[in-house]
VOGU-3710 file (C-alpha; in Angstrom, 3 decimals, decimal comma):
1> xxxxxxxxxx> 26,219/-20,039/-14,045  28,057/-19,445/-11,054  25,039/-19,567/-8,373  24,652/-23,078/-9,790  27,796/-23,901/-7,808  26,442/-23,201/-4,473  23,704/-25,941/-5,120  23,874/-29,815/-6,184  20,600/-31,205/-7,457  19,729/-33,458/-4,377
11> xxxxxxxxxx> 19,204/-29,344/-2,483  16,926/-29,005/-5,257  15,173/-31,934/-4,561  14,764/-31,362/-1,165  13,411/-27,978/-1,506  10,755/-29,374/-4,136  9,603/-31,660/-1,542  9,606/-28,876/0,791  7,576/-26,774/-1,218  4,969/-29,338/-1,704
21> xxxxxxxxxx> 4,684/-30,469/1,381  4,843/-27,618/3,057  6,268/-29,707/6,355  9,459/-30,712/7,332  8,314/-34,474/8,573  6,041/-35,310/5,456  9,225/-33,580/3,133  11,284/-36,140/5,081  9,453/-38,619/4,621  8,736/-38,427/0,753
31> xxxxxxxxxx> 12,516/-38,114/0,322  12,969/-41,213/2,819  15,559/-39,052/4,647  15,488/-38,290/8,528  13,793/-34,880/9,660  17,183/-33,621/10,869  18,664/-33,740/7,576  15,701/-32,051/5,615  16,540/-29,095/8,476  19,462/-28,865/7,777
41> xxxxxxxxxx> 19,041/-28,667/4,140  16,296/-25,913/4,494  18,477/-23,859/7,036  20,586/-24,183/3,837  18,332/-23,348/1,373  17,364/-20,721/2,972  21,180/-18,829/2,917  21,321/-19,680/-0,659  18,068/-17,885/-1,304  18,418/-15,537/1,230
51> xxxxxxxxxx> 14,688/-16,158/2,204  13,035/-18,208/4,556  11,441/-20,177/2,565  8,888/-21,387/5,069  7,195/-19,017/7,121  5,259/-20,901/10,633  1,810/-19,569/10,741  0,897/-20,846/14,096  0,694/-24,522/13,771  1,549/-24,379/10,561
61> xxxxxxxxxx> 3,989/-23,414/7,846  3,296/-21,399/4,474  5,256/-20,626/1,501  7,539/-17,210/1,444  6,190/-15,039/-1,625  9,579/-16,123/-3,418  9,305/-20,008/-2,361  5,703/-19,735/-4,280  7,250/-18,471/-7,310  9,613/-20,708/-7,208
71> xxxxxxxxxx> 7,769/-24,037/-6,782  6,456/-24,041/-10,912  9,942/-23,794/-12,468  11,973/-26,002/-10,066  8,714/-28,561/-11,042  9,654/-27,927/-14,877  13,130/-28,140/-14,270  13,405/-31,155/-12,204  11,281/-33,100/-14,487  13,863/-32,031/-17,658
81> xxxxxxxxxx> 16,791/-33,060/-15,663  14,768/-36,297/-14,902  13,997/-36,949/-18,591  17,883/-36,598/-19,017  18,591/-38,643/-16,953  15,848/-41,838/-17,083  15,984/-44,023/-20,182  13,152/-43,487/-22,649  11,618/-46,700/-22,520  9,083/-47,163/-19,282
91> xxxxxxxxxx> 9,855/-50,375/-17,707  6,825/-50,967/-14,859  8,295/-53,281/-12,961  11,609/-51,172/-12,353  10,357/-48,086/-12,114  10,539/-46,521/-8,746  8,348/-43,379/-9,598  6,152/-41,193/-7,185  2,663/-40,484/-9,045  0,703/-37,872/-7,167
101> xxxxxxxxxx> -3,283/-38,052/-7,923  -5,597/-35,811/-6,724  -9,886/-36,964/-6,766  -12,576/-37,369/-4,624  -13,858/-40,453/-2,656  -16,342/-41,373/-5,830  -13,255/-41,505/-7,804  -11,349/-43,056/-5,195  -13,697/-45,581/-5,115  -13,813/-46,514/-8,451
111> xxxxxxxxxx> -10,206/-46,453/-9,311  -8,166/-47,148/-6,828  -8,569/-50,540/-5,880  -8,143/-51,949/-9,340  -5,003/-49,373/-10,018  -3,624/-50,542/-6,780  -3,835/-54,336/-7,703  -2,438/-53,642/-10,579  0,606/-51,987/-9,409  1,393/-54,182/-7,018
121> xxxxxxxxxx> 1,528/-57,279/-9,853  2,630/-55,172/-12,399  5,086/-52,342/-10,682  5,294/-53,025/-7,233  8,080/-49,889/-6,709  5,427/-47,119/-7,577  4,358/-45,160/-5,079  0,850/-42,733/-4,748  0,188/-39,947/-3,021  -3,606/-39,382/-3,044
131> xxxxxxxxxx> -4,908/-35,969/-2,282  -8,231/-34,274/-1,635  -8,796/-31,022/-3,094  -11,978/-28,702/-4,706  -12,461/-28,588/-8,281  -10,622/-25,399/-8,747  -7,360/-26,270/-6,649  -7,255/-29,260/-8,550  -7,000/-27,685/-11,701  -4,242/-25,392/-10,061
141> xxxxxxxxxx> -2,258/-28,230/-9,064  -2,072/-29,822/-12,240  -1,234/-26,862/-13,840  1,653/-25,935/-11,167  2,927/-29,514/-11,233  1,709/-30,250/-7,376  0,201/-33,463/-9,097  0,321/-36,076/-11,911  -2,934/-36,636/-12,337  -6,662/-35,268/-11,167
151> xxxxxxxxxx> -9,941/-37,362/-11,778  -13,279/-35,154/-11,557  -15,671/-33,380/-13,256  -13,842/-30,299/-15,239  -16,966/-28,665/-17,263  -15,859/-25,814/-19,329  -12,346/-26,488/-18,915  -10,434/-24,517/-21,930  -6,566/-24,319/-20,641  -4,016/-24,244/-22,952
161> xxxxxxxxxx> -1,058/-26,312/-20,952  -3,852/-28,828/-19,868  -4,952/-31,980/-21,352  -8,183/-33,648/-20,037  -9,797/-36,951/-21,126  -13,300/-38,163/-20,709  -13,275/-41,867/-19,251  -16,885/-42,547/-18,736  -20,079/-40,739/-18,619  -22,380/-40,510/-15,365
171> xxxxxxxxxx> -25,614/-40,170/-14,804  -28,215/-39,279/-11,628  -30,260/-41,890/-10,332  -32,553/-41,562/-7,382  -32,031/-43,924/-4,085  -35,188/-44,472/-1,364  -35,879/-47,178/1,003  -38,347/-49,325/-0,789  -40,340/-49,861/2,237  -41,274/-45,583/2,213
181> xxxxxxxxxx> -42,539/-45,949/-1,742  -45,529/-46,769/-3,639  -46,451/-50,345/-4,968  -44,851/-48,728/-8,379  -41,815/-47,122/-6,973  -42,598/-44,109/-8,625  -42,639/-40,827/-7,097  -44,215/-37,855/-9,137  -41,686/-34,320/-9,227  -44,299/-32,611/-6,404
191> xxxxxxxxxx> -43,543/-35,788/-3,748  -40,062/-35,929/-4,576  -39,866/-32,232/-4,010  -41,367/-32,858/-0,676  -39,889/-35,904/0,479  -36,344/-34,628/3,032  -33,215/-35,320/0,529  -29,560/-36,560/1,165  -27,583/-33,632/-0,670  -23,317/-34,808/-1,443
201> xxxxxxxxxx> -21,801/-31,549/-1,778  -18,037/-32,307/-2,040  -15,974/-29,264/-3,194  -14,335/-31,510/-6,203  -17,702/-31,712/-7,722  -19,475/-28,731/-6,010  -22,687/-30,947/-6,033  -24,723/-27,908/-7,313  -25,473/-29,047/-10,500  -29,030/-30,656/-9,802
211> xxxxxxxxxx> -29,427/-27,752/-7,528  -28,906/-25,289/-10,676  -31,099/-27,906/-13,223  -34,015/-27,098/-10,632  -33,478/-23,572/-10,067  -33,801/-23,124/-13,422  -36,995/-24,703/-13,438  -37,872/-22,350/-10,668  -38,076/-25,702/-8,152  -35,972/-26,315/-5,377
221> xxxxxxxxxx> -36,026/-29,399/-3,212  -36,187/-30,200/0,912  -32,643/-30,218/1,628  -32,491/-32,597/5,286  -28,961/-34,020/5,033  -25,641/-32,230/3,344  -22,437/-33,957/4,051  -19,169/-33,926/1,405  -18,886/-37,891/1,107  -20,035/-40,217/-1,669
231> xxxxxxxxxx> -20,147/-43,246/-0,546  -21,414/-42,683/3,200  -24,253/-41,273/1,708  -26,108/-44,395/0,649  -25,832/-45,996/4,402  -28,138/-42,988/5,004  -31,055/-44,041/3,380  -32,049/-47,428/4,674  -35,053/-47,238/7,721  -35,278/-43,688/6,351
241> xxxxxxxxxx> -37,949/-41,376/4,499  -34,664/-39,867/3,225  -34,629/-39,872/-0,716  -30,456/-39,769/-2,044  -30,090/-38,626/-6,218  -26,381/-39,427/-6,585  -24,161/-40,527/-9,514  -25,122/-44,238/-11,013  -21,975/-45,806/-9,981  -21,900/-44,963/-6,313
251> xxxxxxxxxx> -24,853/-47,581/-5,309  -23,232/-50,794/-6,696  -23,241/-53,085/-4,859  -26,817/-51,988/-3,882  -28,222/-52,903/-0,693  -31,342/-54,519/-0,956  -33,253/-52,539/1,144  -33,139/-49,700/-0,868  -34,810/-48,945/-4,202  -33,248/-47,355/-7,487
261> xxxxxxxxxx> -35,463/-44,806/-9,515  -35,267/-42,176/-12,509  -35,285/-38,859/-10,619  -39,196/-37,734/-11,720  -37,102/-34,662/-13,766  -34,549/-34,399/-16,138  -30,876/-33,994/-15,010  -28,220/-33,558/-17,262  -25,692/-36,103/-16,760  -21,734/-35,352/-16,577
271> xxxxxxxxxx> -18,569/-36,592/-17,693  -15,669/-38,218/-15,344  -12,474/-36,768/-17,009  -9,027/-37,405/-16,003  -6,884/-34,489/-16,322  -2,666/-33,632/-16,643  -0,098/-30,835/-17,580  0,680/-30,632/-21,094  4,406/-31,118/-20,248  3,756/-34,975/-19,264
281> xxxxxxxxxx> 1,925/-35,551/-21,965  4,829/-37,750/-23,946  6,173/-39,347/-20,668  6,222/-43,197/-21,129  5,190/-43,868/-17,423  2,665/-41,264/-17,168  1,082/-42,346/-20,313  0,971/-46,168/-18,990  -0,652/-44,786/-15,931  -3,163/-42,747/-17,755
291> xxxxxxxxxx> -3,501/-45,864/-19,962  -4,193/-47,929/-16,671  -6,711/-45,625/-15,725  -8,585/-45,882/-18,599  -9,327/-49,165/-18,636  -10,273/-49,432/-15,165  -12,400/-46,274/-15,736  -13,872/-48,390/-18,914  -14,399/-51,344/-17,136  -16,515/-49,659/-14,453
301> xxxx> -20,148/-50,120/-14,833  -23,407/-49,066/-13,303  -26,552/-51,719/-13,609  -28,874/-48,931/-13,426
//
């Protein structure tokens, strides 16, 4: 108990922001303190700990081996001394809470709008951090505490301090210029083969999983065009021979130059999951969030 008087709990604070962010100006500027100060605090962290803490790596700066090992506990312990602290009942519009989310550009671009209209009416002093990140890292970070929330496809998924929750379920659709098909707008599975595709590979969804539903049909198609964003994607196709298979929801609004058509196989669709650490499972404001993102998720539609 002693070593607890050589550190208050705004040090701690600091060096959780440190550890995240991995960067003394973003550290500062989640804590809304100047840069000098956070340096100051790490030059003092780091006596306490005896460590550096933060090593540069060129341009950069990475966590010591003790700083990693430390970043899950002071996560745990920070959000006890927070639940302490904080009344029990979740009051939106006076909350000032950070929510860090973590999900691609598809699920950027289906929940963020709506969530951010929504907080500005209904709790205008939340903040969110929105992060990038593959489908493996984002399971780490919600399981290390690095974020709140991550929105992607989890398949498999079997953790014991995670919770996930399906929101809606996807499927493939096929996207052509209608002035490159047939009076029908049908393409059989040998032209579609052969016609040069638009492939999204974003490391949140990996984007191999029509690439392994062919494969094991022993097919594979013309791949013309890999890139790792949704939504750019579909600006691709019109004036093109290009042919896009994508998730339902990412062509509305559709431009009406293009065409929408079953893909001439069968492709198993997915689920779009939300997922969080078991610890913030009873948390009133991370429940309302959740909550919020349901029924934006729920409301989303695809007229496919």
């Amino acid at each position: 108990m002693n070593n607890l008087r050589r550190i208050d709990t705004n040090l701690l604070v600091t060096l959780h922001a440190l550890l995240l962010e991995k960067h003394i100006s973003r550290a500062a500027i989640r804590l809304h303190k100047s840069q000098p100060a956070v340096s100051h605090a790490l030059a003092h962290l780091r006596t306490i700990f005896d460590d550096p803490l933060l090593i540069r790596r060129g341009k950069h700066l990475e966590l010591s081996v003790k700083a990693s090992g430390l970043l899950s506990p002071l996560t745990e312990a920070l959000e006890g001394l927070e639940g302490l602290l904080e009344a029990p009942v979740f009051v939106p519009a006076e909350s000032k809470r950070t929510f860090r989310l973590s999900m691609s550009d598809y699920g950027a671009w289906l929940i963020l709008p709506e969530l951010v209209r929504r907080l500005r009416t209904e709790a205008p002093d939340i903040s969110l951090v929105v992060t990038q990140a593959s489908r493996e890292m984002m399971i780490a970070q919600a399981n290390e505490g690095e974020v709140d929330i991550a929105l992607g496809v989890f398949p498999g998924l079997n953790g014991e301090t995670l919770r996930q929750q399906p929101l809606f379920e996807e499927r493939f659709i096929s996207v052509a210029d209608a002035s490159t098909l047939p009076a029908d707008r049908m393409l059989s599975l040998a032209e579609w083969l052969a016609r040069p595709h638009v492939i999204v590979t974003h490391p949140s969804n990996n984007g191999l999983e029509i690439e392994s539903d062919l494969a094991a049909l022993g097919l594979e198609r013309k791949r013309q065009i890999t890139l790792p964003h949704w939504r750019v994607a579909n600006d691709l196709i019109p004036g093109s021979d290009l042919i896009l298979t994508v998730a339902s929801r990412n062509v509305t609004p559709l431009n009406p130059a293009l065409c929408i058509f079953e893909p001439p196989l069968v492709i198993k669709p997915f689920w779009f999951q939300q997922l969080w650490h078991l610890r913030r499972d009873i948390d009133p404001a991370h429940q309302w969030l959740r909550q919020q993102i349901v029924d934006i998720a729920h409301a989303s539609k695809t007229f496919f």
